[in-house]
N, C-alpha and C positions, 0 to 999 in steps of 0.2 A: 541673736542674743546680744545685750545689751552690752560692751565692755567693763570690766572691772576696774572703778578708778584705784592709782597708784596709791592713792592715802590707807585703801584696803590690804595692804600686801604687807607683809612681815621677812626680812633677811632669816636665812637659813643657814648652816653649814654642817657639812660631811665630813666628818674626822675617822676614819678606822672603822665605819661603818656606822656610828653612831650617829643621832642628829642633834645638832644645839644650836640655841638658840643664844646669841650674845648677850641679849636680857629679854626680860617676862614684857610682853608689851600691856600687860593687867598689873603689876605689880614692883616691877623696874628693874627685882632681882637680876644679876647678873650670870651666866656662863651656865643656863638650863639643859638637861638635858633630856631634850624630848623624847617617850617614851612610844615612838610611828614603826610599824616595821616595815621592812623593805616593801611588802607588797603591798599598804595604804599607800604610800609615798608615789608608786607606780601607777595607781590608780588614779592618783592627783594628779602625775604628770598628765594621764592619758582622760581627766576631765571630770572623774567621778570625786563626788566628796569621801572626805575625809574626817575625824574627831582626833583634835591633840591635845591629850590631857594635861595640863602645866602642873608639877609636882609641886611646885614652889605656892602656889594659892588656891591650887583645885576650881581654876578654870577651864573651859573646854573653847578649844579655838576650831570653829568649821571651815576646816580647807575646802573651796572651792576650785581650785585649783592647785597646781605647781610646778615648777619651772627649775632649772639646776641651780638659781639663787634667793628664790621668794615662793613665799605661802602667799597664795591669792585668798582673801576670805569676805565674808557675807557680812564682815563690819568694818566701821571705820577705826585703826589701829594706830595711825599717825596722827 
């Protein structure tokens, strides 16, 4: 399989079990809180996609992967 370039990936962060996102990369909002549960999230680590709904503009972001700092996705985000 092809590798995912880096401009596809989006920072994440694990706060008390919640996920967020420091801002919308659709929309710019800052300090999102992603609404993934723990077993999508495992699922992405281990390769399967994912759907994260962004509350702030009712986008959908497809993880294609993930890693304990970045969403890998099926678009270009940077």
């Amino acid at each position: 399989m092809k590798p995912i370039p880096f401009d596809h990936t989006w920072p994440y962060e694990r706060q008390m079990g919640d996920i967020y996102l420091t801002s919308c990369p659709y929309c710019s909002q800052e300090n999102i809180l992603v609404h993934l549960s723990d077993r999508a999230l495992e699922n992405a680590k281990e390769g399967f996609k994912a759907r994260a709904n962004m509350p702030c503009c009712r986008k959908t972001m497809i993880i294609l992967e993930a890693d304990e700092d970045y969403f890998w996705t099926n678009e270009k985000l940077r």
